[in-house]
SEKOL-493793 format. One record per residue (C-alpha): residue number from 1; x, y, z; residue in three letters. Coordinates in nm, 4 decimals, always signed. Each point is the difference from the previous one (the first is absolute). Layout:
SEKOL-493793
     i          x          y          z    aa
   NUM          X          Y          Z   ALA
...
END
This chain:
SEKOL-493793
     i          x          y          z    aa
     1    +1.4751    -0.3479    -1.1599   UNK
     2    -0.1794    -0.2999    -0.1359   UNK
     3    -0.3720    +0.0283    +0.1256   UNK
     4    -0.0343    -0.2493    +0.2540   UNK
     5    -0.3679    -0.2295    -0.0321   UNK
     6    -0.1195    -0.1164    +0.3355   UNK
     7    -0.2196    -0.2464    +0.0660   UNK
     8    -0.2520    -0.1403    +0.3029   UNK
     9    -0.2491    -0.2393    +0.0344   UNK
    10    -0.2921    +0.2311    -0.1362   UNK
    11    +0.1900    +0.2968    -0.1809   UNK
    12    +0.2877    +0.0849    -0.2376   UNK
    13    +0.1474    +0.3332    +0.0488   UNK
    14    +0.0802    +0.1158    -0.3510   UNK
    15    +0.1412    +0.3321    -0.1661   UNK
    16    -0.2304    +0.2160    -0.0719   UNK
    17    +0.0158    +0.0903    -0.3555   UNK
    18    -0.2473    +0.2909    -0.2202   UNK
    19    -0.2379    -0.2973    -0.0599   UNK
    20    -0.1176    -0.0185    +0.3967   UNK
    21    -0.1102    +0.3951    -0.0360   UNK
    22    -0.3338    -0.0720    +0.0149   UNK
    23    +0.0468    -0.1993    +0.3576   UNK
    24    +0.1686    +0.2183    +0.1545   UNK
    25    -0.2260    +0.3189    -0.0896   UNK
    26    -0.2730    -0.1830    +0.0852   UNK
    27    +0.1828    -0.0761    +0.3492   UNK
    28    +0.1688    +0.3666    +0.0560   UNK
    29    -0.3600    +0.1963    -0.1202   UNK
    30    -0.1490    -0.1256    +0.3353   UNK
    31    -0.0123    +0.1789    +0.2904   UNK
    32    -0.0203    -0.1999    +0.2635   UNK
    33    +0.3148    -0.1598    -0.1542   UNK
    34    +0.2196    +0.3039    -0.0477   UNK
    35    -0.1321    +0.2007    +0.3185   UNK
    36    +0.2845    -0.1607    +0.1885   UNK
    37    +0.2531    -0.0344    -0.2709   UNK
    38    +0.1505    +0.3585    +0.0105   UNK
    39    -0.1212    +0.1047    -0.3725   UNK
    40    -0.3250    +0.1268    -0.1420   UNK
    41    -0.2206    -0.2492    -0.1481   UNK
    42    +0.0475    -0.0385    -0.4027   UNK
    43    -0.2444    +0.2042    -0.1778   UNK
    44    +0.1605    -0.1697    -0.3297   UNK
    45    +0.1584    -0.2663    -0.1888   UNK
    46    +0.3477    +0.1781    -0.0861   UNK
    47    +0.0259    -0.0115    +0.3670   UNK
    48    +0.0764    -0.3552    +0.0266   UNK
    49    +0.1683    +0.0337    -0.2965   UNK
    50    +0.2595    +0.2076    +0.1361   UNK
    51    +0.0318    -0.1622    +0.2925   UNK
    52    +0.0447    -0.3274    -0.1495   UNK
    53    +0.3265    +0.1866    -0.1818   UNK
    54    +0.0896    +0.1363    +0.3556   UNK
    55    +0.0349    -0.3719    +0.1463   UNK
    56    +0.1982    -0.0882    -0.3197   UNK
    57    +0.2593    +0.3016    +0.0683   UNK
    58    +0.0105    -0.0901    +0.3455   UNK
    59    +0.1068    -0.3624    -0.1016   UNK
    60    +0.2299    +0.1076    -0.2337   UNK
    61    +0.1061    +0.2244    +0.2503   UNK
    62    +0.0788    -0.2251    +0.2453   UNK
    63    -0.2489    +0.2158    +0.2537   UNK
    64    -0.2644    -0.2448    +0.0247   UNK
    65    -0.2201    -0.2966    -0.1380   UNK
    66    -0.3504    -0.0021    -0.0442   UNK
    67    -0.2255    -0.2736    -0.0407   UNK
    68    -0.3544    -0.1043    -0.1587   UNK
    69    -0.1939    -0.2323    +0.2471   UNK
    70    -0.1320    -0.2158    -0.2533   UNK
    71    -0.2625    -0.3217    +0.0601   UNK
    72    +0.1332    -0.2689    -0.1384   UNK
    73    -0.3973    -0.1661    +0.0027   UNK
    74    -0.0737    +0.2513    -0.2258   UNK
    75    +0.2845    +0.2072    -0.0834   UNK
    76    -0.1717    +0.3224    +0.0845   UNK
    77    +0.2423    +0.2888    +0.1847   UNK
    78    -0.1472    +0.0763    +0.3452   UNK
    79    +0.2890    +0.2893    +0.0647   UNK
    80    +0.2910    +0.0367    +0.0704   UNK
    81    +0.3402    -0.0427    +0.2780   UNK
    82    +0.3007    +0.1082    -0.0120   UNK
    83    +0.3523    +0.1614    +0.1114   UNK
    84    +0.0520    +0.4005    +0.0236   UNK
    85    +0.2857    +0.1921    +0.0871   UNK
    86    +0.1831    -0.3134    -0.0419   UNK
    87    +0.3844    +0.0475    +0.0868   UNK
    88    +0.2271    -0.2826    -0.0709   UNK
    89    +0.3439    +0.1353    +0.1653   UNK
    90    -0.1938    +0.1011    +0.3269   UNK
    91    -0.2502    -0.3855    +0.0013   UNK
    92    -0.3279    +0.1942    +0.0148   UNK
    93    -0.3101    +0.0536    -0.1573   UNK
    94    -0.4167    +0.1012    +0.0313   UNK
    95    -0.2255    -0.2106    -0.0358   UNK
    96    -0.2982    +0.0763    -0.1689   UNK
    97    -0.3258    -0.1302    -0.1235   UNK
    98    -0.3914    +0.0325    -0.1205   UNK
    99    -0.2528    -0.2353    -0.0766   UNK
   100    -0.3565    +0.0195    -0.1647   UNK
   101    -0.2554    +0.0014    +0.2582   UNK
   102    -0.2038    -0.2799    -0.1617   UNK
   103    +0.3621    -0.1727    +0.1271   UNK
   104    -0.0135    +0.1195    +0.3498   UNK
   105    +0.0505    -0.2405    +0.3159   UNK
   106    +0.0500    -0.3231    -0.2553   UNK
   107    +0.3686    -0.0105    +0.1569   UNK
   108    +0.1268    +0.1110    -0.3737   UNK
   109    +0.1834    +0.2830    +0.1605   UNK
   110    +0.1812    -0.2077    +0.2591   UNK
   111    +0.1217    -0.2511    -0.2602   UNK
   112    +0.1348    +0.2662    -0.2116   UNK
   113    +0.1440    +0.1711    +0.2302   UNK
   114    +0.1802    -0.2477    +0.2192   UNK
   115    +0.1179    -0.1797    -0.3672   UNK
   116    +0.1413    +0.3776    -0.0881   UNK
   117    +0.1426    -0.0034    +0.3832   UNK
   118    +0.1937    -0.4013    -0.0409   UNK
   119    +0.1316    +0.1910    -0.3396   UNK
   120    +0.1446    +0.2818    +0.1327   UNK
   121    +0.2027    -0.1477    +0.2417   UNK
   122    +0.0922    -0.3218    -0.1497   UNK
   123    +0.0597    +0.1618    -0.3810   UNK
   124    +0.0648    +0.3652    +0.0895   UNK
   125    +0.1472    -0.0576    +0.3109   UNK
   126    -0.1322    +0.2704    +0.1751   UNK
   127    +0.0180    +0.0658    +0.3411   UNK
   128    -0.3067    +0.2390    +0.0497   UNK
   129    -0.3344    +0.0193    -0.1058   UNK
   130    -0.2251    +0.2864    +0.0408   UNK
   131    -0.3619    +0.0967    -0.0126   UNK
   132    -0.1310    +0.3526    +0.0520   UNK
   133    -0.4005    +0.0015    +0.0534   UNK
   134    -0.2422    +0.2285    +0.0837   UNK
   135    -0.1277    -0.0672    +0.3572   UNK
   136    -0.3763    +0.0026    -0.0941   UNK
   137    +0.1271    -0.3147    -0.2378   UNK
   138    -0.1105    -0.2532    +0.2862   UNK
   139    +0.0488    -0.2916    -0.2185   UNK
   140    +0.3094    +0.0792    -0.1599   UNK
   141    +0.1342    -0.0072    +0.2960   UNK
   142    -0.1475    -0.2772    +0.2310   UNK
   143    +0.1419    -0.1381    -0.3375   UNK
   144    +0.3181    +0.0833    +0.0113   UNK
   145    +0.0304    -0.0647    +0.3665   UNK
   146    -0.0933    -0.3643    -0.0596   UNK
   147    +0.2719    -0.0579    -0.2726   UNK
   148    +0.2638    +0.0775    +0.2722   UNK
   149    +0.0376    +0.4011    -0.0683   UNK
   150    +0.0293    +0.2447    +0.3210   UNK
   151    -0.1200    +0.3475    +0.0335   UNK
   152    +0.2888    +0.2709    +0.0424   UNK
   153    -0.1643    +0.3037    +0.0551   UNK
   154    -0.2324    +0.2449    -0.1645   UNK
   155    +0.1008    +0.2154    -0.3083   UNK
   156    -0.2003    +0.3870    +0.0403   UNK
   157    -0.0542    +0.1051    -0.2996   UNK
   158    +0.1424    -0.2307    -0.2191   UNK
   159    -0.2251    -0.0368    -0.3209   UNK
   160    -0.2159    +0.2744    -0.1810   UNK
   161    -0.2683    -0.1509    -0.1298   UNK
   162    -0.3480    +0.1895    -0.1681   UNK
   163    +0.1867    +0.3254    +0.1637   UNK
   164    +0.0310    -0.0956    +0.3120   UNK
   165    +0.2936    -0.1232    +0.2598   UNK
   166    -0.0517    -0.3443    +0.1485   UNK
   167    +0.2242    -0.1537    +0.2491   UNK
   168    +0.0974    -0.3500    -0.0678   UNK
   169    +0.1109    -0.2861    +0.2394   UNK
   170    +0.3793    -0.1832    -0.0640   UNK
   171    +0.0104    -0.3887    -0.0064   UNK
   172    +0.2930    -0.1849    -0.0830   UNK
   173    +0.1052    -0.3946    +0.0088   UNK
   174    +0.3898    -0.0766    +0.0114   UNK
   175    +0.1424    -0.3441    -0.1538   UNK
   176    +0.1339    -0.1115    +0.3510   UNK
   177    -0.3601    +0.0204    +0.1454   UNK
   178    -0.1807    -0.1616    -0.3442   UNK
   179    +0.2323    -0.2861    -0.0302   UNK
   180    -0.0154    -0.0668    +0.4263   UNK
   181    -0.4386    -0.0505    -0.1194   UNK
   182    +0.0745    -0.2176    -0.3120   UNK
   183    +0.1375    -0.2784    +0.2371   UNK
END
């Protein structure tokens, strides 16, 4: 699979390659950034390294694409959005995403997100998209909820993070309800 470039107004969603380690440690090292992401903050650089190599087997793979947010004012990455657990035959896919705090509440997040959203359906032709997020992860999910998704129910137990059990809440968006708010 061809990595596909997206673009909107403000950002270009790019493939993030070994040169963009330094971004996304910087991103991943805080904690107020990971504490809701379902992994540990990065203590080091080979970190993003090797995750960076985990998005690349995953595209090559054909289980999911991630994307750099990138400014196109300045061409700085701001973090990253993407598709996990992404299953062709069955339409479906997570949606997932982080941004640097300096980033926060700018609308970057929606812009990304929704242009990652009008992919998967239109390019992928998905039918489902999913989010899974932490319930103290007000935001993320007022977020969400404005962007069309609806909560399913509540996952107990669902991600160990720092050695402990958190329950996470289930969002989703189906085509036939995103097309019905793109008229």
């Amino acid at each position: 699979m061809t990595f596909p470039i997206l673009n909107t107004k403000r950002l270009k969603l790019i493939e993030l390659t070994h040169q963009h380690v330094d971004y996304l440690y910087e991103i991943l090292s805080l904690e107020e950034v990971t504490r809701f992401y379902g992994t540990n903050r990065f203590t080091l650089p080979v970190e993003a390294s090797r995750l960076i190599d985990m998005f690349h087997k995953n595209l090559v793979d054909k289980r999911g694409i991630r994307w750099g947010i990138k400014l196109k004012e300045n061409q700085r990455i701001i973090g990253t959005v993407g598709l996990n657990g992404l299953h062709l035959k069955n339409k479906r896919a997570e949606i997932g995403y982080e941004l640097h705090p300096d980033y926060w509440r700018m609308g970057y997040g929606s812009e990304a997100i929704k242009e990652v959203i009008r992919f998967s359906f239109n390019q992928l032709d998905l039918f489902r998209i999913g989010a899974i997020v932490y319930p103290e992860n007000v935001s993320s999910i007022n977020l969400l909820i404005k962007l069309g998704f609806s909560k399913e129910g509540l996952l107990r137990g669902y991600i160990n993070q720092n050695e402990q059990f958190h329950d996470t809440f289930l969002l989703s968006l189906l085509k036939p309800e995103w097309m019905r708010s793109q008229v």
